[in-house]
N, C-alpha and C positions, 0 to 999 in steps of 0.2 A: 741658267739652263733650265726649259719646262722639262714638269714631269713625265712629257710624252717623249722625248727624248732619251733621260736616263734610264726610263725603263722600257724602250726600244730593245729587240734582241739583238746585236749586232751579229750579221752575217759572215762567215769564215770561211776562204775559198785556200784550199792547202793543194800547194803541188810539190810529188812526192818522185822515185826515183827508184826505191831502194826498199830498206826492212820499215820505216816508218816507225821507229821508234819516237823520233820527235814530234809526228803525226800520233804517236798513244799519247804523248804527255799533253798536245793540248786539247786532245778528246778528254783525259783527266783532270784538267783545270777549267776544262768550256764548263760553265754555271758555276762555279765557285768563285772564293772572292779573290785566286788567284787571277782568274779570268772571270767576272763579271759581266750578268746581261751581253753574255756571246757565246755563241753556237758553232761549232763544225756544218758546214751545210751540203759542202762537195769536195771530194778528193780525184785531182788530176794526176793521172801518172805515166811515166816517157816510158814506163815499163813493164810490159804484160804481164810478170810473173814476179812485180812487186809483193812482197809480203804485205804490205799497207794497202795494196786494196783490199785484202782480207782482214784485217784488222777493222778498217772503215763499214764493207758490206754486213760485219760478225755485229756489231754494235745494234743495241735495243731500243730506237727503231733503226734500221741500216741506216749506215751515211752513204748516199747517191756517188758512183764513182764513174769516172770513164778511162778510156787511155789513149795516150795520141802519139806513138813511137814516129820518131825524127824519121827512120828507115823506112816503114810501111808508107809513111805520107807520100815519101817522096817516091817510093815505087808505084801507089797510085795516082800519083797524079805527076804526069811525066813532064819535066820542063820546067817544074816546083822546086824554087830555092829555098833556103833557111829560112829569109826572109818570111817566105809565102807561111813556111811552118810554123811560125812564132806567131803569125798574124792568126793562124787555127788557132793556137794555145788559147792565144787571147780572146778570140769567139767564144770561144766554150767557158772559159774565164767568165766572159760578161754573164750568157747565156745563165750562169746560176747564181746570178745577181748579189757579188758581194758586197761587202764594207770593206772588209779588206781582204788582201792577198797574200801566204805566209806561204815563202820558199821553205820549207822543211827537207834538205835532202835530194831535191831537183839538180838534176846533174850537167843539164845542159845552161851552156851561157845565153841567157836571154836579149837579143837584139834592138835599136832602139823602137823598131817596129812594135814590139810587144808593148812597152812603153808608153808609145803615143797612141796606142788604142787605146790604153786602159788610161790616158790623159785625157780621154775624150777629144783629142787633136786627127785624130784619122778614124777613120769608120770601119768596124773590121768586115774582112771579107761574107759572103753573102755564104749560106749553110744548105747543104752540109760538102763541106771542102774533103774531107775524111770519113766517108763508110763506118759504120759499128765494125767492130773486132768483130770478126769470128768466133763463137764465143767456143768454139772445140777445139780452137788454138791455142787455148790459155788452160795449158797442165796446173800449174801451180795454185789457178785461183779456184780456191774450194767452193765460194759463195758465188753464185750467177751474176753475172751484172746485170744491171739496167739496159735494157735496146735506146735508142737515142730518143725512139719517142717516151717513152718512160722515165729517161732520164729530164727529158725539156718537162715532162707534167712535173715530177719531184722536185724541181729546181724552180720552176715559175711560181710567182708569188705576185700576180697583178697589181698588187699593193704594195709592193716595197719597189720603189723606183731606185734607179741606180743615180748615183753621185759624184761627178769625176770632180776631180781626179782619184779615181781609184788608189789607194795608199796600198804600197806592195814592199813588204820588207823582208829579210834576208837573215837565216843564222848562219855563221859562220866564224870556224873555228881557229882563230885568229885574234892580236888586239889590232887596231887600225892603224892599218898601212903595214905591215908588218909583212904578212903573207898572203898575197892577196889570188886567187885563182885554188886550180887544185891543187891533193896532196900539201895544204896548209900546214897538217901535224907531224909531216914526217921530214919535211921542211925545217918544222923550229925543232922537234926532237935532232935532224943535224945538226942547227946552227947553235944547239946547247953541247953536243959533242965539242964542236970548234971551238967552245968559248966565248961564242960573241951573242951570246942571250942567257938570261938567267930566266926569264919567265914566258909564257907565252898566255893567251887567251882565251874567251870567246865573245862574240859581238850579236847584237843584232842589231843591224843598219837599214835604211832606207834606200832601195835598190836603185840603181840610176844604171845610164849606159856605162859607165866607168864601172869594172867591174868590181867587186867589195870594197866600193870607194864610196857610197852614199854615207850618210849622214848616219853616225853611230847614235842608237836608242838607248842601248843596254851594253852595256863594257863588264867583262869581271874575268880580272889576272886569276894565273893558276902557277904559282911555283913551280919549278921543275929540282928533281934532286937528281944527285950521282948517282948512278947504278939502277936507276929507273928506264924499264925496259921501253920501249916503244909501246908495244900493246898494253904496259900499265898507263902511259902517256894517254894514248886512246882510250882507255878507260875510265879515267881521271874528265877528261875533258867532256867525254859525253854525259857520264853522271853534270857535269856542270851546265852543258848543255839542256837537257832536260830539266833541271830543276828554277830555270830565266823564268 
C-alpha cells in the first residue's frame, strides 16, 4: 500500500435516529488509533429533534448535518414511496462523498434501492427531491443547521472522488442470526427469562438487503446473569457497544 493512501483521511458518513451516543463514540475515536486517518464528515438524521445533530453541529469545527424524515418526504412530494425515500437518503449519502457509511442508531430499514445507489448500480435521483427543514421547526436543535447550499459547499471536496461500492455497515445489538430487526435486547432479555439463551451480543456487520444478516466485522458475547434487570441489560450492552 503507497504512502498516499495510508495517510489518505478516510471520509465517515453516520446516519443517526436518536441520542447519538454511538455517533460521540466515533467523533471520540475519528484520529486516534482506535480509528485511524478517519474523520466524521457528515451526520444524516430521520429525525428532527435528534439529540446527535447537536452533538455533531456543537463539535470544534462543526460536523455538517441534515435531516431527511420518511414522513415530511413523503408529505412533500405526493405519490413518493419508501423506495423514492431511501433513493433521497442515498443522494445526500453520496452528495458528502464518503468512504464509508456507519448506521449508528438509524431506525429505519433501509431498502435494496439505497444499496444499489451506493453500489454505484443505479444512479440516485436528481436534487433536490426534499426542501431544507424549516429550521423554526426544529425545537430541540440548539445549533443551526447548514441550508443545503451550505451544506453541498462543506461537503464537496472536488478532489476526493467517490468509490463504489460504497461500504456501509451496521451496529447492532445482537450475536448473528440471533435477533435480527428491532427491539433485539428486549428479545434476548426474554429469551434468558425462558431459559433458552445464556448470552446475547453485539455485532457490527456489512448491511445487505437481508436485514442484520450481512457479513459480521466485529462479534463480542456479553453474559447475561439472574436477576439482571433489563435496563441494566441495556446498559451493559451499550457500554459494549460503544467501546467496538
Amino acid at each position: 500500500m503507497d504512502s498516499s493512501t495510508t495517510s489518505r483521511i478516510h471520509r465517515i458518513t453516520v446516519l443517526i435516529s436518536g441520542s447519538g451516543s454511538n455517533l460521540q463514540a466515533l467523533i471520540d475515536a475519528a484520529g486516534t488509533e482506535r480509528l485511524p486517518n478517519a474523520k466524521i464528515t457528515f451526520v444524516l438524521s430521520s429525525r428532527s429533534n435528534a439529540y446527535g445533530l447537536t452533538r455533531a453541529s456543537t463539535q470544534n469545527p462543526p460536523i455538517p448535518t441534515s435531516i431527511c424524515a420518511l414522513k415530511t418526504f413523503l408529505n412533500r412530494n405526493p405519490g413518493a414511496t419508501r423506495e423514492n425515500y431511501d433513493a433521497e437518503v442515498a443522494r445526500r449519502v453520496l452528495d458528502s462523498k464518503p468512504d464509508l457509511v456507519v448506521l449508528a442508531g438509524w431506525m429505519h430499514i433501509l431498502s435494496p434501492q439505497f444499496l444499489e445507489i451506493l453500489n454505484g448500480t443505479t444512479e440516485p435521483p436528481p436534487a433536490p427531491a426534499l426542501p431544507p427543514p424549516d429550521l423554526s421547526s426544529l425545537p430541540t436543535q440548539t445549533e443551526p443547521l447548514l441550508s443545503q447550499s451550505n451544506l453541498d459547499t462543506a461537503t464537496s471536496t472536488p478532489s476526493h472522488a467517490l468509490r463504489f461500492p460504497i461500504p456501509c455497515i451496521n451496529l447492532h445489538p445482537a450475536l448473528p442470526g440471533a435477533f435480527d430487526g428491532a427491539d433485539a435486547i428486549g428479545r434476548a432479555f426474554t429469551a434468558f427469562q425462558e431459559g433458552t439463551i445464556e448470552k446475547t451480543g453485539v455485532m457490527v456487520h456489512r448491511v445487505v438487503a437481508e436485514v442484520d444478516r450481512g457479513e459480521p466485522l466485529i462479534v463480542r458475547e456479553i453474559p447475561m446473569k439472574q436477576g439482571e434487570t433489563k435496563e441494566e441489560l441495556e446498559t451493559k450492552i451499550h457500554q459494549v457497544s460503544r467501546s467496538i
